[in-house]
C-alpha positions in Angstrom: 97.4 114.9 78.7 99.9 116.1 81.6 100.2 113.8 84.4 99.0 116.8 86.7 96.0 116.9 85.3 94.9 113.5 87.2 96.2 115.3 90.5 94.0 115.6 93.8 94.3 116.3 97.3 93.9 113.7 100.2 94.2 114.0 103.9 96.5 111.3 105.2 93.6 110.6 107.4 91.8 109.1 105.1 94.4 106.5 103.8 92.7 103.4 104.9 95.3 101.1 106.8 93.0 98.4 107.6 90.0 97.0 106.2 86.8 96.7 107.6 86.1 93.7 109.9 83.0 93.6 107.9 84.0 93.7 104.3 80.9 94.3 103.0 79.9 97.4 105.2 82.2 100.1 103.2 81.0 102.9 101.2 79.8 102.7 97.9 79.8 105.4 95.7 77.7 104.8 92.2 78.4 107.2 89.2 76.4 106.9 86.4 78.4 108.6 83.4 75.3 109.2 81.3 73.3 111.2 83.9 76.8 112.3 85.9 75.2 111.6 89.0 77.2 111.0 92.2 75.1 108.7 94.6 76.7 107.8 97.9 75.3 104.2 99.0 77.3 101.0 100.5 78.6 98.0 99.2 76.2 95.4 100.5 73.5 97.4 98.3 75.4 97.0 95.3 72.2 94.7 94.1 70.5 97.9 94.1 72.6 99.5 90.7 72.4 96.0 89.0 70.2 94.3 87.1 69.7 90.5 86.5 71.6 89.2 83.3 74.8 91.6 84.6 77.9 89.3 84.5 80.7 90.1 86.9 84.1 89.5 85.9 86.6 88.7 88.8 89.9 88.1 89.2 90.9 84.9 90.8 94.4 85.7 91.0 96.4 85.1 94.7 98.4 87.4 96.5 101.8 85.6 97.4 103.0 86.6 100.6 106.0 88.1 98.5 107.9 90.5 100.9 110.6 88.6 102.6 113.4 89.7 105.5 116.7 88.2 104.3 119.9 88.3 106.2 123.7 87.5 104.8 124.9 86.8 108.2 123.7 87.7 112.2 126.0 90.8 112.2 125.6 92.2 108.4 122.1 93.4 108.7 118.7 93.1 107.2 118.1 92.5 103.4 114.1 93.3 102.1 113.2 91.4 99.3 109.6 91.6 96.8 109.1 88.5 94.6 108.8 90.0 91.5 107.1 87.0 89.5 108.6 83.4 88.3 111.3 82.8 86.2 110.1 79.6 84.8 108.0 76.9 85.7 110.1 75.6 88.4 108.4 77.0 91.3 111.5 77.9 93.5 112.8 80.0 91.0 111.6 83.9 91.4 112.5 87.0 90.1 113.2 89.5 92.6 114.2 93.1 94.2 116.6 93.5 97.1 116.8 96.5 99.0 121.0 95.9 99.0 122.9 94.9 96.3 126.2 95.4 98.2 127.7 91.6 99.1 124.5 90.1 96.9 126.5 88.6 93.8 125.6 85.4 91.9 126.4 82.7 94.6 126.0 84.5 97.6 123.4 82.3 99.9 120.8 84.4 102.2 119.4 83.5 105.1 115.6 83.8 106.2 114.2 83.6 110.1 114.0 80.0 110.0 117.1 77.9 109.6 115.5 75.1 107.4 115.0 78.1 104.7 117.5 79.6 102.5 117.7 81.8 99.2 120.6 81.1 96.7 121.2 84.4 94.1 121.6 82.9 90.8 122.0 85.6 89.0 121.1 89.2 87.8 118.9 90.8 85.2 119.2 94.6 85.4 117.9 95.7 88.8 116.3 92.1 89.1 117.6 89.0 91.1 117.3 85.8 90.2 116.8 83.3 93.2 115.9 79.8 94.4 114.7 79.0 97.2 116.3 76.2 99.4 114.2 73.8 102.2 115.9 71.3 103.5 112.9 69.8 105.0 112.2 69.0 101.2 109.0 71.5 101.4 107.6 73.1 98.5 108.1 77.3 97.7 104.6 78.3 98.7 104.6 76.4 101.8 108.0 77.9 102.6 106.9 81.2 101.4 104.0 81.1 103.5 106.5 80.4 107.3 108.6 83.4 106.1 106.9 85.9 104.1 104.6 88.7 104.9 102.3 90.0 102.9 103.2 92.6 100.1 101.5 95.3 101.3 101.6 98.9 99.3 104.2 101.7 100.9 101.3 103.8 102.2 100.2 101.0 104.7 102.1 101.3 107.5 102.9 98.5 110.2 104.2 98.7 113.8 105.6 95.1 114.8 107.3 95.8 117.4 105.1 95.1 121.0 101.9 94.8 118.6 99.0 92.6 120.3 97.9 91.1 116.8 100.1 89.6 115.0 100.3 91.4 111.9 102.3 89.4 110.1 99.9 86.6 109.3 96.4 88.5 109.7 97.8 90.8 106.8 98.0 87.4 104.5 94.7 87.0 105.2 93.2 89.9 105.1 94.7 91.0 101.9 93.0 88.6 99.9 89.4 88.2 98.4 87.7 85.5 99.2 88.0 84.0 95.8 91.6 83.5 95.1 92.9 81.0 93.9 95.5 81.0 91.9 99.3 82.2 93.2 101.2 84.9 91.5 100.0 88.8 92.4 102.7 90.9 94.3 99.5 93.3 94.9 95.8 92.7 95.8 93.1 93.0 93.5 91.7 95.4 96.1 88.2 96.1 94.4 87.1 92.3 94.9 88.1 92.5 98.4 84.7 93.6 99.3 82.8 90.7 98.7 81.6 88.1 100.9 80.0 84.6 100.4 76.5 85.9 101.6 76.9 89.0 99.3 77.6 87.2 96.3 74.8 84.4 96.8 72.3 87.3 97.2 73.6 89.2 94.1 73.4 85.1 92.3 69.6 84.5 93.5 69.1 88.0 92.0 70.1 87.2 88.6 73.6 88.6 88.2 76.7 86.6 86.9 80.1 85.7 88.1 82.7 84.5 85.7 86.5 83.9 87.2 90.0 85.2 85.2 93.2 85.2 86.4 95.2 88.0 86.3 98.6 88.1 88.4 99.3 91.7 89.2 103.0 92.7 89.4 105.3 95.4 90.5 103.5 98.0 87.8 101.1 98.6 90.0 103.4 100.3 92.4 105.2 102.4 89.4 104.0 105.9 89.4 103.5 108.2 86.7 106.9 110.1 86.9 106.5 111.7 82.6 105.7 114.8 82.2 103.0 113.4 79.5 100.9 110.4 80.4 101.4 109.0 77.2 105.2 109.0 77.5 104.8 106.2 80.5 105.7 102.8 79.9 103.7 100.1 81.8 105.3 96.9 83.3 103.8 93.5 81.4 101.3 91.2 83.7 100.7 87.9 83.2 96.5 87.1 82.3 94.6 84.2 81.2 91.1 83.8 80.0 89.8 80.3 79.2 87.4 79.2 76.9 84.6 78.6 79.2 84.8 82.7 80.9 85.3 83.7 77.0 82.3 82.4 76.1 80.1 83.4 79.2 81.3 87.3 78.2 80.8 86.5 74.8 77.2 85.5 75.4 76.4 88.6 77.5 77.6 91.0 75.1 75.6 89.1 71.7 72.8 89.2 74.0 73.1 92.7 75.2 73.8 92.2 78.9 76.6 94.3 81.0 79.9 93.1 81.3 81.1 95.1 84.4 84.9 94.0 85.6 85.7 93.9 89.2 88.8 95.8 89.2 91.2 97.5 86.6 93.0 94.4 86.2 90.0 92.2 85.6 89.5 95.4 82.7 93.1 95.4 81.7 92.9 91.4 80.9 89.4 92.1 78.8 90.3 94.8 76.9 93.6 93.3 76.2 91.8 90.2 74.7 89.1 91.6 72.8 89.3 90.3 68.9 86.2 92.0 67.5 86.7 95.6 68.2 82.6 96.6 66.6 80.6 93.9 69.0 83.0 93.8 71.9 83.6 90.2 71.7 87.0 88.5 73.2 88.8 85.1 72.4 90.0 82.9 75.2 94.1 83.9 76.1 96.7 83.1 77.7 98.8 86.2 77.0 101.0 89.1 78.9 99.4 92.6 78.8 101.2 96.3 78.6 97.9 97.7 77.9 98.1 101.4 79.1 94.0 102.4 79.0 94.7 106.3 78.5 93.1 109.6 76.7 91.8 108.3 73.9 91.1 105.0 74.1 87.6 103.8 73.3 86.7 100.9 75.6 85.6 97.8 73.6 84.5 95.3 76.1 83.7 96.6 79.3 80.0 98.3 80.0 80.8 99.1 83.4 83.8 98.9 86.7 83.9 98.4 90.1 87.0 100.2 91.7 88.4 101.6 94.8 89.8 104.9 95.0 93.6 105.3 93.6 96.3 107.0 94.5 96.9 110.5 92.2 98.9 110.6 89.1 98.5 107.0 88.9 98.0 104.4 85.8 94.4 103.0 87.6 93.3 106.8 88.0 93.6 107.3 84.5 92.0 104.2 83.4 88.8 105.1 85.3 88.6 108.9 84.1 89.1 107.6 80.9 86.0 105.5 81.1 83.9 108.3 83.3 85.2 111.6 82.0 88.2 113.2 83.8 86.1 116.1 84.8 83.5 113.9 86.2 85.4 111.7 87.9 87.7 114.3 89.7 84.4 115.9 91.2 83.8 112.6 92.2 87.2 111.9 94.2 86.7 115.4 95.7 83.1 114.6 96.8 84.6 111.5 97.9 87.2 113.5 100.3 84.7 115.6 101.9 82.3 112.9 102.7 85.6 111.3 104.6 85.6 107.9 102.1 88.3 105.9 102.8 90.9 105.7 100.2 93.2 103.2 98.4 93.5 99.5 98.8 91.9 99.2 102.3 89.3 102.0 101.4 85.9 102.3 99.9 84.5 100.9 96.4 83.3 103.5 93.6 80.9 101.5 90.7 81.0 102.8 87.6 78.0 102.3 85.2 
């Protein structure tokens, strides 16, 4: 398939660039891909489409607060900077991107907006920095991470700090988070969990339905377009995943006993599919693995019954992933019903459940 073939138009308007101030409250747009209806609904009656014995699968995974303002010196200017992911185990060593390279050579030490904070560049890996972090209050990365950073937000959200009456900088680490993370390592949100709320999922719990936690860290792939000509042609960027052996066997049990497994999110479906070991009943075994799993034209989901997703961006991996499991056809109608009844798109926007 061409990569214009996943191609639609969207008024910039409709870009959500905050989230609701209740979570819950956004649209909810249920497709059935048996019937190919299109029923427009909200989240908070998502018990409506589910039945007891369905078994969520979340992602746990926590967004760092990974984009960082770096300075060589008062006069030389402004230096951007995106965690990437860790380089080992040692936490104050990150992989990174730098918006300059210029004057950024192994040795050189940056400076951050607090003094007690600086970034030593190690060394380089293609386009990649490697850097450690430096306190000399003795404070550990995430603390210091979490004084300097700001949260990674994607390039279509746009922020005015300048004279701004909230203070952006730290509501953004907050809001772009689901309630349930819990684990540190995503550069990007899981966006589709990000409409739940404790009430929500207790009244989905009393109703019968499921939660089991993974962890998947989502990298810098998400932001990577599809720039080939053919879909097939792009190469994805590995994420790091981990299923242990008590969420294998709560899946495992759903699918023997013919329940749905329906994945909050494409990466929550990425780290599933990626893991399944008996391709006929759909079955996975506990991992602790890095995916590269491109779900495109042609593949044949194993695990997954059903998804809960926002809406993505055109031309994108996650666009794919869900036409693949809906129909292409279907699912375009869908985004285009979607535009007319003013949803709100992308990682701020509205959820879409696929069953």
């Amino acid at each position: 398939m061409r990569a214009t073939d996943y191609n639609y138009n969207l008024p910039r308007e409709q870009i959500a660039q905050f989230p609701l101030e209740e979570r819950k409250l956004c649209k909810l747009m249920v497709l059935n891909s048996k019937s190919r209806e299109i029923l427009h609904s909200r989240f908070d009656s998502l018990k409506s489409y589910l039945i007891p014995g369905d078994l969520l699968v979340i992602n746990n995974s926590k967004v760092l607060p990974a984009k960082l303002h770096l300075f060589r010196d008062k006069t030389l200017g402004k230096i951007v900077a995106l965690l990437v992911s860790k380089e080992s185990q040692k936490e104050d060593i990150w992989r990174a991107l730098l918006s300059k390279r210029k004057g950024t050579t192994p040795g050189t030490i940056l400076l951050t907006e607090k003094k007690e904070i600086r970034v030593l560049i190690k060394s380089t890996i293609g386009e990649e920095f490697i850097i450690e972090f430096i306190d000399s209050r003795g404070k550990i990365t995430s603390e210091s991470l979490f004084e300097i950073g700001m949260a990674p937000l994607p390039p279509y959200i746009k922020r005015n700090m300048k004279n701004a009456e909230i203070d952006y900088k730290n509501k953004d680490k907050i809001d772009y988070q689901t309630i349930y993370a819990k684990f540190d390592g995503s550069i990007a949100a899981p966006t589709a969990g990000m409409h739940f709320t404790p009430d929500l999922i207790q009244e989905l719990e009393d109703f019968g339905v499921e939660f089991v936690q993974i962890t998947h860290h989502i990298g810098k792939g998400t932001f990577k377009p599809i720039k080939t000509t053919n879909i097939e042609d792009h190469a994805m960027d590995k994420e790091y995943y981990e299923i242990d052996s008590h969420a294998a066997e709560q899946i495992n049990k759903a699918k023997l006993s013919g329940r749905r497994v329906i994945t909050v999110g494409t990466s929550s479906t990425r780290a599933l599919e990626s893991s399944c070991m008996d391709l006929k009943r759909g079955l996975i075994e506990p991992k602790t693995a890095w995916t590269g799993l491109f779900i495109t034209d042609g593949y044949n989901y194993k695990v997954i019954d059903g998804m809960i997703t926002n809406f993505h961006l055109p031309k994108s991996t996650n666009l794919v992933m869900v036409c693949v499991f809906g129909g292409r056809e279907y699912i375009l109608k869908a985004y285009k019903e979607a535009v007319e009844n003013n949803y709100r798109f992308y990682s701020y926007g509205d959820a879409m459940l696929l069953i």
